[in-house]
C-alpha positions in Angstrom: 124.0 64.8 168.0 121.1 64.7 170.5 121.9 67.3 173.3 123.6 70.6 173.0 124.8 72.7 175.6 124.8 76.6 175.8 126.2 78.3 179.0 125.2 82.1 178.6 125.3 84.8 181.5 123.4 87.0 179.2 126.1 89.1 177.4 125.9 90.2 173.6 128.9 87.4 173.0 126.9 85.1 174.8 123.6 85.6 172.6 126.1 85.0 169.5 126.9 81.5 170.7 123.3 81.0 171.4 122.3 82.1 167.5 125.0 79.4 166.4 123.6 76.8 168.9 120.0 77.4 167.8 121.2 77.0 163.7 123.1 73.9 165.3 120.0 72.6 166.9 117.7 72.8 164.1 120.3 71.3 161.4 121.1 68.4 163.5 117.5 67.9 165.2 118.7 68.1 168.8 117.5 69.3 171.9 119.2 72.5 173.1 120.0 73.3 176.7 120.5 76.9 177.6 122.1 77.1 180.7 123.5 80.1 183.8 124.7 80.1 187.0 123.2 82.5 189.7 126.0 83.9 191.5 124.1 85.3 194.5 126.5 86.7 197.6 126.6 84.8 200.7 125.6 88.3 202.3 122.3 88.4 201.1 119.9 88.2 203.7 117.1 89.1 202.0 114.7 86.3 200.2 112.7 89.0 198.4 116.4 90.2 196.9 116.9 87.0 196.3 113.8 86.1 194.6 114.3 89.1 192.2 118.0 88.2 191.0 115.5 84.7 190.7 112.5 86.6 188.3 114.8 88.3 186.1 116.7 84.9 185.4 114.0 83.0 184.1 112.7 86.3 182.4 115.9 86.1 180.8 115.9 82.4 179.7 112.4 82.6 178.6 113.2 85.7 176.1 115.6 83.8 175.1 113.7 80.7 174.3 111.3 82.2 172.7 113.6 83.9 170.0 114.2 80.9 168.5 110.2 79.1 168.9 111.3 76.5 166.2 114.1 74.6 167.9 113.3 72.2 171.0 114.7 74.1 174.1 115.2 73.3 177.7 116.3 76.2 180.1 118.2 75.3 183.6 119.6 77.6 186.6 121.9 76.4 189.4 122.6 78.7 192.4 126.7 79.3 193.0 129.1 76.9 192.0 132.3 76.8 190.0 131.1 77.1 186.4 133.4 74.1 184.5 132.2 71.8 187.7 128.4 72.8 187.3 129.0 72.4 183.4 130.7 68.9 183.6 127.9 67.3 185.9 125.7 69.0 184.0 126.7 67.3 180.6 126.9 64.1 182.3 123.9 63.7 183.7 122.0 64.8 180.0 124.3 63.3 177.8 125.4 66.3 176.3 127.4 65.6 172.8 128.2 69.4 172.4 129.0 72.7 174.5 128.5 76.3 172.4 130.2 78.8 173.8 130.9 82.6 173.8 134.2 83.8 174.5 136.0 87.2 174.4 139.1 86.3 173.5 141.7 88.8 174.3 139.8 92.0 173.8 140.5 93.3 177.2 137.1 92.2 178.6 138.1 89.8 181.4 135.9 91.2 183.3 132.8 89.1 181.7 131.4 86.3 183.0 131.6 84.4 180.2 135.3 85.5 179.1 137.1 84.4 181.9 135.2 81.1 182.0 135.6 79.5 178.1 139.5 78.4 178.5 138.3 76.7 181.9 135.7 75.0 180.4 138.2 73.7 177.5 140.8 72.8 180.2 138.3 70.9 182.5 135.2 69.6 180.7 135.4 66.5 178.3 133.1 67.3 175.7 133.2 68.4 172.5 133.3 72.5 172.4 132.8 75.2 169.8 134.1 78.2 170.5 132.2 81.6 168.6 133.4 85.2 169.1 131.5 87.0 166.4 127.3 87.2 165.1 127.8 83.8 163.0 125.3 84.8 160.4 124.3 82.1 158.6 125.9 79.4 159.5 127.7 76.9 156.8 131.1 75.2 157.5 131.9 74.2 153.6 135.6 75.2 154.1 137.1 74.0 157.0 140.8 73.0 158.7 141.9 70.1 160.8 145.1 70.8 162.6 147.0 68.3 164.1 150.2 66.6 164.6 148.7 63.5 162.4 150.1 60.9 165.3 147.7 57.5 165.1 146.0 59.0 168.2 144.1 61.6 166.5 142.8 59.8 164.1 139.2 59.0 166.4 139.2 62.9 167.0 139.5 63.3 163.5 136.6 61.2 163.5 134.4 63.2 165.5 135.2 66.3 163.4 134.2 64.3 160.5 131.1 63.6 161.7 130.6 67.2 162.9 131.3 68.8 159.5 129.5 66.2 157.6 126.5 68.3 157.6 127.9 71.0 155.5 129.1 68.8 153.0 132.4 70.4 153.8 135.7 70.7 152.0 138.7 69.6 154.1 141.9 71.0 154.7 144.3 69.0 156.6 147.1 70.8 158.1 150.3 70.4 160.0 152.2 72.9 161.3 156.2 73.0 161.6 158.0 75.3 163.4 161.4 74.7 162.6 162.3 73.1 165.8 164.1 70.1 166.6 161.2 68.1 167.1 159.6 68.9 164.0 159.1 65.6 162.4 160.8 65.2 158.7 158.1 66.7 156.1 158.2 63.1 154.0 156.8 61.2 157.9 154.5 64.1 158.0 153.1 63.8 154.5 152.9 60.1 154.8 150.7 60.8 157.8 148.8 62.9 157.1 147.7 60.7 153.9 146.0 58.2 156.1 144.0 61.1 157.3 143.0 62.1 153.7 142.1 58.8 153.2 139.3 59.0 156.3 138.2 62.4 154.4 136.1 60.0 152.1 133.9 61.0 150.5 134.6 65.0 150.9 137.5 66.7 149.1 140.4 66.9 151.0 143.6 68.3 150.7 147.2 68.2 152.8 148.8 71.0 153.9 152.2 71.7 155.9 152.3 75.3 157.0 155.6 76.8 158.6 156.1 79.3 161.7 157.4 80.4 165.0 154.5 79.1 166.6 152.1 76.0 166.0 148.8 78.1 167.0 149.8 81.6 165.0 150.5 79.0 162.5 147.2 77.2 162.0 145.5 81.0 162.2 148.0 82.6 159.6 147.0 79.6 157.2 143.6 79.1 157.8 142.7 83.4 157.5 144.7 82.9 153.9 142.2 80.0 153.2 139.2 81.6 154.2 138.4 78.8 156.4 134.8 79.6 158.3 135.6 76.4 161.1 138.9 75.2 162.4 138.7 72.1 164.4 141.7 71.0 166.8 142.4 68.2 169.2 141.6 68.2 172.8 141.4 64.7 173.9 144.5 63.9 176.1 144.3 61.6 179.1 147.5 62.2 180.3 147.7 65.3 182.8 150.9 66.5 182.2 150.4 65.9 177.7 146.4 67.6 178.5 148.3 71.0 179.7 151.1 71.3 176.9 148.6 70.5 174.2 145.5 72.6 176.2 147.9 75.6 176.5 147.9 75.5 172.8 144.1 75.0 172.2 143.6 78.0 174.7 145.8 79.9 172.5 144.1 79.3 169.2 140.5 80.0 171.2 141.8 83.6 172.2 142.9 84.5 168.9 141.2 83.5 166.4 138.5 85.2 164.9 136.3 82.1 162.9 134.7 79.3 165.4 136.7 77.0 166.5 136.1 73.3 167.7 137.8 71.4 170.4 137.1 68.2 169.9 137.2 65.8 173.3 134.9 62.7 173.4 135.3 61.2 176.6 131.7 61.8 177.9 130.3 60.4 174.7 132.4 57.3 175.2 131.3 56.8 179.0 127.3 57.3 177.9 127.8 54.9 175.7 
């Protein structure tokens, strides 16, 4: 990875997502981008008002630059806009492999900036995204999950997770999740998939797991808070509008409520750079 992305408005969950971007930065030698957008009201008719949303915006990019003086960081502004639009020009034109971001979740505060903005960002944006909710401390990934449905098609995300976690010399927890329903696939189909999968885990540990319950996103939580897994990593890459919102719904799910960092894996930008 040679580009990371951090959107921030500024916010204490923000300023979490920028500490894990910075660690990020410095682990895989990459340039990081921190990134807001000005919303200044079309009523405005003053430049100097203007000029002093302007000051305090840099003031606040530079502070945060300069809390982190060992990783190689770029800072940008754009003046209105829709945020996932600005973001996904933005990573196209600086061939961004990876978006940190800070997100409330559910807590009630849908008020923030940044809060209300994540699950567009998933739902819009094709490129990879980590998700972080809480301080992230130091940062090592050593146990983490893969959920999936184990299908041929996922094998290339799984392959971008892999090279994500490969860093942290990880151990990896492959996990399907069945909810009982009709279209559950039969657990021997699912095991046999998913051994293919364990097979790409070379040369990390790996093991297969097939978790039941009502849901497939309370599911992957549920089993990976009982592992103690500090990164789950999930699908996003569907071309297919009407497959992208049934599997986004459940990505945007996962991203509200769970509590460890999450990665949405979508590589479509990295394939049109190339």
């Amino acid at each position: 990875m040679k580009n990371l992305l951090l959107p921030t408005d500024f916010s204490e969950c923000a300023d979490y997502a920028l500490e894990a971007a910075a660690q990020l930065a410095l682990r895989f030698g990459a340039r990081l981008h921190l990134f807001h957008l000005m919303d200044v009201p079309e009523e405005w008719a003053q430049p100097e008002e203007e000029d002093r949303v302007l000051r305090a915006v840099k003031e606040k990019l530079s502070e945060r630059r300069e809390r982190y003086p060992e990783v190689n960081t770029d800072s940008h502004y754009v003046v209105k806009g829709s945020l996932p639009e600005r973001i996904k020009a933005f990573a196209s034109d600086h061939g961004i492999d990876l978006i940190v971001m800070g997100s409330h979740g559910i807590s009630g505060k849908s008020e923030y900036f940044i809060g209300s903005n994540t699950q567009r960002v998933i739902r819009m944006v094709n490129c990879s995204t980590l998700i972080v909710k809480n301080p992230p401390g130091e940062l090592e990934f050593r146990k983490v999950v893969f959920a999936s449905s184990f299908n041929e098609n996922e094998k290339e995300a799984f392959r971008h997770f892999k090279d994500f976690v490969k860093h942290f010399l990880p151990e990896i927890h492959l996990v399907a999740i069945h909810t009982s329903s009709f279209f559950d696939p039969p657990y021997t189909v699912t095991k046999e998939a998913m051994e293919d999968f364990k097979t790409l885990s070379n040369p990390f540990p790996c093991t297969t797991h097939i978790f039941k319950d009502f849901t497939v996103e309370r599911g992957i939580r549920r089993f990976s808070e009982d592992l103690g897994a500090q990164l789950i990593g999930i699908s996003n890459h569907q071309r297919h509008p009407l497959r992208r919102m049934l599997i986004g719904s459940k990505v945007e799910a996962l991203i509200n409520h769970a509590d460890v960092p999450v990665l949405t894996i979508d590589y479509q930008a990295k394939e049109k750079s190339d």
